[in-house]
Each structure stands twice: as structure tokens, then as C-alpha cells.
N, C-alpha and C positions, 0 to 999 in steps of 0.2 A: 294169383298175380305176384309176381314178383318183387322185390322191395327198389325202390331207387331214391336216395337219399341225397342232402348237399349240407354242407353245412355254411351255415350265415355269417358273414366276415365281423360281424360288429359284434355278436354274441358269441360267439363259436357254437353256440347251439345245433344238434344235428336236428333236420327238417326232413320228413316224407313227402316229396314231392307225388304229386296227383297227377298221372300223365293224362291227357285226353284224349282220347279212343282210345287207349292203350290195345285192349282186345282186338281191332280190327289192326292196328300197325304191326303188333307182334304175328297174328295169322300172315299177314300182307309178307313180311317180309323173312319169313321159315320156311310156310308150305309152297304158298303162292308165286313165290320167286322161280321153285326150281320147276315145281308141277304144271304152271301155266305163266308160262315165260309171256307170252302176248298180252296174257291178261293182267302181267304183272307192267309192263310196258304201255298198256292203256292208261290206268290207274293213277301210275305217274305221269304222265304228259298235261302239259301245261293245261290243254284244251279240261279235260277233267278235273286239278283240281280247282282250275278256277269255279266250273260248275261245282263241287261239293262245297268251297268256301262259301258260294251263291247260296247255295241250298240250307247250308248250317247257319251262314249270321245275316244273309239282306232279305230272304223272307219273313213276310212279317209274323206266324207262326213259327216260322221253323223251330227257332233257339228254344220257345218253350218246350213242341213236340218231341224234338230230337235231343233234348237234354241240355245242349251247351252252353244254355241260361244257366240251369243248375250248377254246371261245372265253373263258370266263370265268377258265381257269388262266390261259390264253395272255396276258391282260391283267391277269394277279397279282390277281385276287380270289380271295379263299383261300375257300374251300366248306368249311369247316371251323365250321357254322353251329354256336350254343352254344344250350342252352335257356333258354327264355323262359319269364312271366307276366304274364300283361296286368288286370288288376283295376281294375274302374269304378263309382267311387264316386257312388250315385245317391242325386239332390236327396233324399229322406228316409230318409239314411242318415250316416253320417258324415264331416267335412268333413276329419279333420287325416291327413295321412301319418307313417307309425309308421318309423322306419330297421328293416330286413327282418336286418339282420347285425352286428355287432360288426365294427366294423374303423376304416381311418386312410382321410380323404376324400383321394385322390390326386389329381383333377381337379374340378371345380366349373363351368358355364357354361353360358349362355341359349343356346338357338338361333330366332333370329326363325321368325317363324311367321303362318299364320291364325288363326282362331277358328272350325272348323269344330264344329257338335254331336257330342257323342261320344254319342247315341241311335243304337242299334242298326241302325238303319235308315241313319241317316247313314253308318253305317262301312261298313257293306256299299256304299251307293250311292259311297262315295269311294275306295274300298280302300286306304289307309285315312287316318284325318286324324291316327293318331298319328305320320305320317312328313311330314304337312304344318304344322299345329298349331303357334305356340309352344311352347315346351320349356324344364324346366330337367335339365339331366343331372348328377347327379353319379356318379363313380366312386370306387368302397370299392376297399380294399386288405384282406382279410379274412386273409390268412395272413403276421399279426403277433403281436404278444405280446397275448393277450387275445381276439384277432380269433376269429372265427366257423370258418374254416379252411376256406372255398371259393373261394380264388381271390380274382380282379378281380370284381364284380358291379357293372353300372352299374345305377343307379336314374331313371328318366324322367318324370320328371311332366310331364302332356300338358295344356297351356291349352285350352279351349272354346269356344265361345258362352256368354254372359254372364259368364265367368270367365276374367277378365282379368289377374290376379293370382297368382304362388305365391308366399306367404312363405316364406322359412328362416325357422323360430321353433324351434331344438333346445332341450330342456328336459331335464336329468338328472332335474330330482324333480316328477313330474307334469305340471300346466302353468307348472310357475312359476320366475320367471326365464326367459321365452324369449332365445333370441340368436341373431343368424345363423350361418352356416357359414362354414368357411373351407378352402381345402386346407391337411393338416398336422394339422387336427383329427383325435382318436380319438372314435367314435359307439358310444354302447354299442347294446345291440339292442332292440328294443321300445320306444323311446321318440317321444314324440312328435319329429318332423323340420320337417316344414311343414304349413302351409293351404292351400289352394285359399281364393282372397275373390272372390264372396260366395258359391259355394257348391262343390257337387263335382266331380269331370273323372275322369281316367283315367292309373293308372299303367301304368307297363311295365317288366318288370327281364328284364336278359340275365345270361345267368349264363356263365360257362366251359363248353367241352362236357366233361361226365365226372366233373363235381363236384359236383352233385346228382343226388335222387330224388324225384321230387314224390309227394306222400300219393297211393295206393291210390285211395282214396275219391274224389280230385279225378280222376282218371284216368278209371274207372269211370262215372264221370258226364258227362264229357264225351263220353263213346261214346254215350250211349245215345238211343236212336233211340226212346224213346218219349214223346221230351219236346219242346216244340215252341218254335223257338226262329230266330229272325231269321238268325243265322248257318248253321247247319244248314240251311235254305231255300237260303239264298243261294248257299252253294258243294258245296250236292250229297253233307253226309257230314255226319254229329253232330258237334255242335260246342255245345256244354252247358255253359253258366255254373254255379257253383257260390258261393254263398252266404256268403262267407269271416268270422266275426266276428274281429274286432283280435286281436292278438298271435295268435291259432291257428298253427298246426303248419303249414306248407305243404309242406316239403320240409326231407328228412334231408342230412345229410352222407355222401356216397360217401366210404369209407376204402379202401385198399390194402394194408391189413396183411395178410401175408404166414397 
């Protein structure tokens, strides 16, 4: 195997990076290319790797069987995934985001991005545009004085097609007096946070693993197979939006009292 090195901007340290599959991409793209030109053209087509991505990380053995569990410690990516909620607020429905928890914003920052549509169809055909998408991230610090008492929770709000824009506008009394964010601030919960301008997109909150419990009811509904639904098509298992009005209950606080 051949060596392929980079060196780390903070250290200048030179690093051996670990390819994955190295052996089948370096065959794939020498012999395979010229000697079986169709077969090199299946391989890459979307239809496939989405099946091989299937096969390596959403099986529930695979990553052990097939290695990529190994490969993913081995290069210090912690598998230690935390739960999620993805909520997409659609054009005739409501434009402003609500803060999800009581806590202190510990981080705050934009990540460039596209403007992919966040329509159902889009996310499937993109998988997905919340990880391509401009972005504003902020990170709570919930287990403070006042705080909500789950942990870190980042909060994502995801830019779109035609929405270009997300305010910080946090407001303690209604909408009035808005102002931006800052790290260092304390957020109470339910209150208005930002806009989308001019109209809605799509959040996404990560939460700690072990620190919440999402509602019954949002659980339940996501299973079920007799509701027909974009996602659900798409990846071959229920996969069920649920209907969220503002401030509702989404998920309790896990305790450990004894």
C-alpha cells in the first residue's frame, strides 16, 4: 500500500492518513476502469453507492462484519452517536424558531453553505442538504443554574432555496424587543430565537446520548407503515413526520436517581 500523508496546520506534524477501502478504490479505479468500463460505470452510479453506504453503516451488523467499525475507531471517530430531531417548517406554517431548552449559549457560528430545497424530495434525492446547506449552529449549555438539565444541545438551523437569511431576533417578552445572540447569554425556553427571511427551512437539534426521551406518540408515528410518506419510500422503513404545534412537549428529561 502506498503511503498518503498530510500534514496538521496547528502542529505541522506530518500524519499517515488511513484510507478506507483503500484496496478495492485503488483496483476500482487502474484495472477496473479501462478492462470493464460498464462495470466501472455501475459501481459508481448513484443507485449503488447508495446501496454499499447501506450495507457498510445502516446495517445493524454490517460495520462490525465488514470492518468500518474498526476503521472508524482506529481514526478516532467516536460512535458514540447522540439523539436527534430534524423539524421542517413548511411555507404555510410558521416562520420563527422557539429556543427547545433553558440554558447559556456556549458557542454561536455560521457554516457556509448551498441553498438546497429542504422538499422532501430534495432530501432524499440529496441525502441530505442539512449537512450541505448554509447553517447557523448554536450550542446550549443546559446543565446550569436555571438550565433545562440535559446536557450540551446544539441547535441548526438549516438555509434553503429562497431563504437566504436567519435572524437571531431572541425576545424574553413575546416578540418584542428582539436582539441578537451572543455566547455567554442565558436563553430561557420557549421563546422566540430566530426567523428564517422570507420564509421557512429546517431545523435539526443533537442532543447528548442518554439524556433524553422523545414523546411516545412522536415514536409511534414514525413507525408506522400505513402512512405514506417521501422518506419512508426512499429508504425502505417508516419514516413518519409528525405534526409539532410550537412550544408542545417533544421529549422529557432522563433522570438517574437512584
Amino acid at each position: 500500500m502506498s503511503r498518503h500523508a498530510y500534514v496538521e496546520r496547528t502542529t505541522r506534524r506530518v500524519v499517515d492518513e488511513q484510507l478506507f477501502g483503500d484496496r478495492v478504490v485503488r483496483f476500482l479505479y487502474s484495472r477496473a476502469r479501462e478492462s470493464a468500463p460498464a462495470l466501472f460505470r455501475a459501481l459508481t452510479s448513484r443507485r449503488v453507492s447508495w446501496l454499499l453506504g447501506a450495507v457498510q453503516f445502516d446495517l445493524p451488523l454490517a460495520p462490525r462484519l465488514l470492518g468500518s467499525r474498526g476503521f472508524l475507531r482506529s481514526v478516532g471517530v467516536d460512535l458514540r452517536r447522540g439523539d436527534f430531531a430534524v423539524f421542517r417548517l413548511t411555507p404555510d406554517k410558521y416562520h420563527y424558531n422557539h429556543t427547545p431548552v433553558a440554558g447559556r449559549v456556549v458557542d454561536l457560528y455560521e457554516v457556509a453553505g448551498t441553498y438546497h430545497s429542504c422538499h422532501p424530495a430534495a432530501v432524499v434525492e440529496m441525502v441530505t442538504p442539512y449537512s450541505k446547506n448554509k447553517r447557523v449552529v448554536t450550542v446550549f449549555d443546559t446543565d446550569v443554574e436555571g438550565g433545562t438539565g440535559v446536557g450540551r444541545l446544539a441547535m441548526i438551523e438549516v438555509a434553503a432555496l429562497m431563504i437566504g437569511e436567519v435572524r437571531q431576533c431572541y425576545s424574553a417578552e413575546r416578540y418584542d424587543d428582539p436582539a441578537p445572540i451572543a455566547v455567554g447569554d442565558f436563553l430561557d425556553k420557549g421563546l422566540p430565537k430566530s426567523l428564517y427571511r422570507p420564509g421557512s427551512s429546517t431545523d435539526v437539534l443533537l442532543f447528548e446520548p442518554g439524556r433524553v426521551r422523545f414523546a411516545d406518540d412522536l415514536l409511534r408515528n414514525l413507525a408506522r407503515a400505513d402512512v405514506a410518506s417521501h422518506f419512508s419510500l426512499a429508504f425502505a422503513r417508516p419514516l413518519v413526520e409528525t405534526d409539532v404545534p410550537v412550544r408542545s412537549t417533544i421529549a422529557t428529561r432522563i433522570t438517574n436517581d437512584a
